[in-house]
C-alpha positions in Angstrom: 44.5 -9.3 -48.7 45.2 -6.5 -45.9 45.4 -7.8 -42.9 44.4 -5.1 -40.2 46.6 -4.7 -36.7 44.1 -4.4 -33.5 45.0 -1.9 -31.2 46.5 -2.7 -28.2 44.1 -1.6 -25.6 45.0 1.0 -23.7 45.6 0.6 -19.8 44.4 3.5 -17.7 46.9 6.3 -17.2 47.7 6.7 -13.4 48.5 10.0 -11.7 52.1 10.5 -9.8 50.3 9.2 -6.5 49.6 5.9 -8.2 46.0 6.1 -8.8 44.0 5.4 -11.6 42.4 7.9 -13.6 38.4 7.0 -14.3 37.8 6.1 -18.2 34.8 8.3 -20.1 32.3 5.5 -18.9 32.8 5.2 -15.4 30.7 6.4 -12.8 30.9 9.0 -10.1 29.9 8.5 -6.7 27.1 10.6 -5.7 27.7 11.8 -2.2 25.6 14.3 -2.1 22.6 11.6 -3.0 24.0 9.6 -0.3 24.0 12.5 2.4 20.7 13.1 1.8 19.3 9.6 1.8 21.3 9.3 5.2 19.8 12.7 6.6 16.0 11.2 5.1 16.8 7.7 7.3 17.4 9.0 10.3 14.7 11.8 9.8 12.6 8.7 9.3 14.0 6.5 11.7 14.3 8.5 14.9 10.2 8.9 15.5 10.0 5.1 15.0 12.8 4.7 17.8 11.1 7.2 19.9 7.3 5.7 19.7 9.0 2.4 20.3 11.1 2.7 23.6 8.8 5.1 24.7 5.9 2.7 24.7 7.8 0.1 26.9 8.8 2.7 29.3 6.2 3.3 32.6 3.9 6.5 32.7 5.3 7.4 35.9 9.3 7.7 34.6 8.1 9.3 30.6 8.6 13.0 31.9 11.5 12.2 34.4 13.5 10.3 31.9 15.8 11.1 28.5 13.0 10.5 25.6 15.5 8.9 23.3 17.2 6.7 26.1 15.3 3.3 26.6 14.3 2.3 29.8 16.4 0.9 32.2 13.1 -1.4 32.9 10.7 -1.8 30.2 7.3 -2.7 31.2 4.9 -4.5 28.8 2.2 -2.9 30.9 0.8 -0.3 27.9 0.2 -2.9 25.7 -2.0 -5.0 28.3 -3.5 -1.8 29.1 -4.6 -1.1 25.4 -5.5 -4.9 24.4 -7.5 -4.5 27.5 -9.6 -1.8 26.1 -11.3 -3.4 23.4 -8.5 -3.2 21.1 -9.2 -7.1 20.0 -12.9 -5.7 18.9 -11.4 -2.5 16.5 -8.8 -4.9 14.9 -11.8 -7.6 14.1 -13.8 -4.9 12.8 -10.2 -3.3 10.6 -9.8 -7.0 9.5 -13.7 -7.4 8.4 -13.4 -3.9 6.3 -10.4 -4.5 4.7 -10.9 -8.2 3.8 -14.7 -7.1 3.0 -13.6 -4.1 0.3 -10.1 -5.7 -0.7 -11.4 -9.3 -2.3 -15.0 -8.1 -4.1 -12.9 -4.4 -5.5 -10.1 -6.9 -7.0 -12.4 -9.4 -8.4 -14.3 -6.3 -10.3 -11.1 -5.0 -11.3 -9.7 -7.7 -12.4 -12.4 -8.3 -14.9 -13.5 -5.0 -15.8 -10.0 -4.5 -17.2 -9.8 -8.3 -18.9 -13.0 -6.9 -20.5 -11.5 -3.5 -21.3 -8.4 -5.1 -23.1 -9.8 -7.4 -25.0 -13.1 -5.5 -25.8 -11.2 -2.5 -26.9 -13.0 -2.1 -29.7 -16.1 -1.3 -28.3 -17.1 1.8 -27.7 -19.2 0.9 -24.6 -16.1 -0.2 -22.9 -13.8 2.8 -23.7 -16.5 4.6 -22.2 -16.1 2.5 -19.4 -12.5 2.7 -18.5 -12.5 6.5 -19.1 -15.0 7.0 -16.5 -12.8 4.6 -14.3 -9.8 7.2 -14.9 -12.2 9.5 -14.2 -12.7 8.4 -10.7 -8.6 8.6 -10.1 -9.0 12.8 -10.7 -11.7 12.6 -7.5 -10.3 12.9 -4.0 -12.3 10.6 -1.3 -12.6 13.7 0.4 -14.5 15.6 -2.2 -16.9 13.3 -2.0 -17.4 12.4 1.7 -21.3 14.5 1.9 -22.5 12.4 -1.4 -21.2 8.9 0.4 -22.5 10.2 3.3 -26.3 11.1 1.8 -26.0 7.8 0.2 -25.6 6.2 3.4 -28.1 7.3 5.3 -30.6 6.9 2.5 -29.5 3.2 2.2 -29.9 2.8 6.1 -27.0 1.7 6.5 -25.0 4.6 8.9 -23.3 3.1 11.8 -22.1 -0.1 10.1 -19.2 -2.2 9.0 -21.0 -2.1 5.6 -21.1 2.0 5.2 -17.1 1.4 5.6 -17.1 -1.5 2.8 -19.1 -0.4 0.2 -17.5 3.5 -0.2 -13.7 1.7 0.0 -14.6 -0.9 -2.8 -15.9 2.4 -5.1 -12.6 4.5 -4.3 -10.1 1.0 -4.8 -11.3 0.0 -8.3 -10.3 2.9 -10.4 -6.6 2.4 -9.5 -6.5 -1.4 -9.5 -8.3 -1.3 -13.4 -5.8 0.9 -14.4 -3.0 -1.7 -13.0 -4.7 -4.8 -14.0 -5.5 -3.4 -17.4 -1.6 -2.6 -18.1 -0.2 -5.9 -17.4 -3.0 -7.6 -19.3 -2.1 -5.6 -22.5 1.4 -7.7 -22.1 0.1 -11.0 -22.3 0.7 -12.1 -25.8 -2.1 -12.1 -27.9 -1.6 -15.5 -29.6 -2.2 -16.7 -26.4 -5.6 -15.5 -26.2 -6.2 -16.7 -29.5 -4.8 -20.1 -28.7 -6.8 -20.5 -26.0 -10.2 -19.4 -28.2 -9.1 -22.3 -30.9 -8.8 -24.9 -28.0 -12.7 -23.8 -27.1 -12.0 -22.3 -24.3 -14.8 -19.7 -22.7 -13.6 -16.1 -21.9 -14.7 -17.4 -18.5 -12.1 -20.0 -18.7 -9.4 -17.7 -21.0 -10.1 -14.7 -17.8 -9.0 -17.2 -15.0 -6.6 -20.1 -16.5 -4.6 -17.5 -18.4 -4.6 -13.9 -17.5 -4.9 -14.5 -13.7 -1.9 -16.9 -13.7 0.5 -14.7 -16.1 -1.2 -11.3 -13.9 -0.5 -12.8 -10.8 2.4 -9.9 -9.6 -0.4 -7.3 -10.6 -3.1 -9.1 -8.6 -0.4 -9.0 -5.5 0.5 -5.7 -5.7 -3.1 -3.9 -5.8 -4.5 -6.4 -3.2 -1.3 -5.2 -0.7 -2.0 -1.7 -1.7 -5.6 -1.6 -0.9 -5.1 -3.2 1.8 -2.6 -0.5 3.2 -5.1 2.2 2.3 -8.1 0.4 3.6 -6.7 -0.7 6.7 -5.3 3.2 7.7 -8.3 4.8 6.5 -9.9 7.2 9.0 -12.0 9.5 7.7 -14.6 7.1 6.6 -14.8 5.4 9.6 -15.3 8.9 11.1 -18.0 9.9 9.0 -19.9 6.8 8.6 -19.4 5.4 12.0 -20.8 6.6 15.7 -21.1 3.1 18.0 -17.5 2.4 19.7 -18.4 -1.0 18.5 -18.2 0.0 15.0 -15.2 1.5 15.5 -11.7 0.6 13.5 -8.1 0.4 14.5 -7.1 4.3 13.1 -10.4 5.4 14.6 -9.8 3.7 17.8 -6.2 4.7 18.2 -8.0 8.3 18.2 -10.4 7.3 20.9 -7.0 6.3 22.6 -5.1 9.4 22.6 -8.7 11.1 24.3 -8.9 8.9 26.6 -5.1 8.3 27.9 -4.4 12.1 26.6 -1.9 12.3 29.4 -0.6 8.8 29.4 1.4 9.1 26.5 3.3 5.5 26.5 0.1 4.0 26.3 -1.1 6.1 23.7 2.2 5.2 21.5 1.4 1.0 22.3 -1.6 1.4 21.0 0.3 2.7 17.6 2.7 0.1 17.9 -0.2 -2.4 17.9 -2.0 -0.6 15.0 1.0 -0.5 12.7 2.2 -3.9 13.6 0.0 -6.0 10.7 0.7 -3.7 7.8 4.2 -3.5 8.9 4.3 -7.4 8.5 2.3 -7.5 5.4 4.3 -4.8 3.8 7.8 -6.9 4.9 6.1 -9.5 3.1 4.9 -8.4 -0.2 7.2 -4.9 -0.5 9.3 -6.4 -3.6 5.4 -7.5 -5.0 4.3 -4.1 -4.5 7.2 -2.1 -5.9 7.7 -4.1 -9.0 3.9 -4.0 -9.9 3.6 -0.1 -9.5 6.4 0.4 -11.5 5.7 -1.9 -14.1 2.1 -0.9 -14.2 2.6 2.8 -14.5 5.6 2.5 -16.7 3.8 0.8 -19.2 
């Protein structure tokens, strides 16, 4: 028998001013990653400042004062100004919109790409889900005369319906393609476990894959949401009646009509970004995770 010696490790070497010299694996500090993620924060950081302490600052004192110094006084008077001016009505009608296109375009999604996974086979369904990455490759805007022909035809310009019906189209391609990634991860014993118990693909659809898809579900609900609720040129197109109007629309109307009275104008932004800020606070970990496991699939 040999018997083999282990090598005493080897301590790093250290330079004449007592520091340690960094072994093949360690890692460098990237300052100028870090510089730039500082310069991008503040770049990002010092219009949200701005629109804030100016919006609590009175009309009278916004040219006289520094922009980027608050208010020795802040006044909540903007805000009551803007809820004042039908702002409740726009944010019922962005609620209706988004809640009316979010829930029907995930249901769809959901099981057009349960179908899609486990149908794979057929040639029906590839069909299916190429013509849904299809609709990724179009641009809403390409289409806004088509939508808008559609509309009219359909008698239904100048409603909260025109809004739902075009953002339920555009929201399903992307959510498929989500959906339909994470479903392909389920294992598929489990499918087949389920189909020896007797269990429906009705049943299989919402006591399986919904539960085990749950982070997908989150994450495309949160992102149509965000794109629904700051959607403008629909609402635009498809609207004319102030009483149709939504929150991105509206906070148009606003700059028109306090075009000089900028704090107001910038309350009324506050107001507008204030929900998705809190749902985004909310579900951000939800959201990131499931776009990057869904695309990196």
């Amino acid at each position: 028998m040999t018997a083999t010696l282990a090598k005493p490790q080897q301590r790093p070497q250290t330079t004449a001013r007592g520091r340690r010299r960094r072994g093949p694996g360690a890692r460098r500090r990237n300052w100028p990653g870090a510089l730039a993620g500082w310069i991008w924060l503040v770049i990002v950081a010092v219009p949200l400042y701005w629109t804030l302490i100016t919006s609590l600052k009175a009309q009278s004192t916004y040219y006289t004062s520094n922009p980027l110094v608050p208010s020795g006084t802040p006044t909540l008077d903007n805000y009551r100004l803007v809820i004042e001016s039908d702002f409740v009505d726009y944010f019922v009608n962005s609620v209706v919109v988004t809640a009316g296109a979010v829930i029907p375009a995930v249901a769809v999604s959901f099981m057009a790409a349960y179908a899609i996974v486990r149908g794979w086979r057929m040639r029906f369904l590839r069909t299916v889900n190429g013509l849904f990455l299809m609709g990724l490759a179009i641009p809403l805007q390409a289409t806004v005369i088509p939508v808008y022909l559609i509309i009219i035809r359909l008698h239904l310009y100048d409603s909260l319906l025109a809004l739902i019906l075009p953002s339920i189209a555009f929201a399903i391609p992307l959510s498929v393609l989500v959906l339909a990634n994470f479903i392909r991860d389920v294992p598929k014993e489990l499918f087949d476990s389920m189909r020896v118990d007797g269990a429906t693909e009705w049943a299989t659809l919402w006591r399986l894959a919904a539960p085990l898809t749950r982070p997908a579900l989150i994450t495309v609900t949160i992102y149509n949401a965000l794109t629904i609720w700051n959607g403008f040129l629909l609402p635009l197109i498809l609207t004319q009646s102030p009483s149709q109007r939504t929150l991105p629309l509206a906070l148009w109307s606003f700059q028109g009509q306090y075009g000089v009275n900028v704090p107001a104008v910038l309350a009324a932004v506050v107001l507008t970004t204030l929900p998705i800020l809190i749902l985004y606070v909310f579900g951000r970990r939800q959201l990131l995770s499931g776009l990057t496991a869904g695309f990196g699939r």
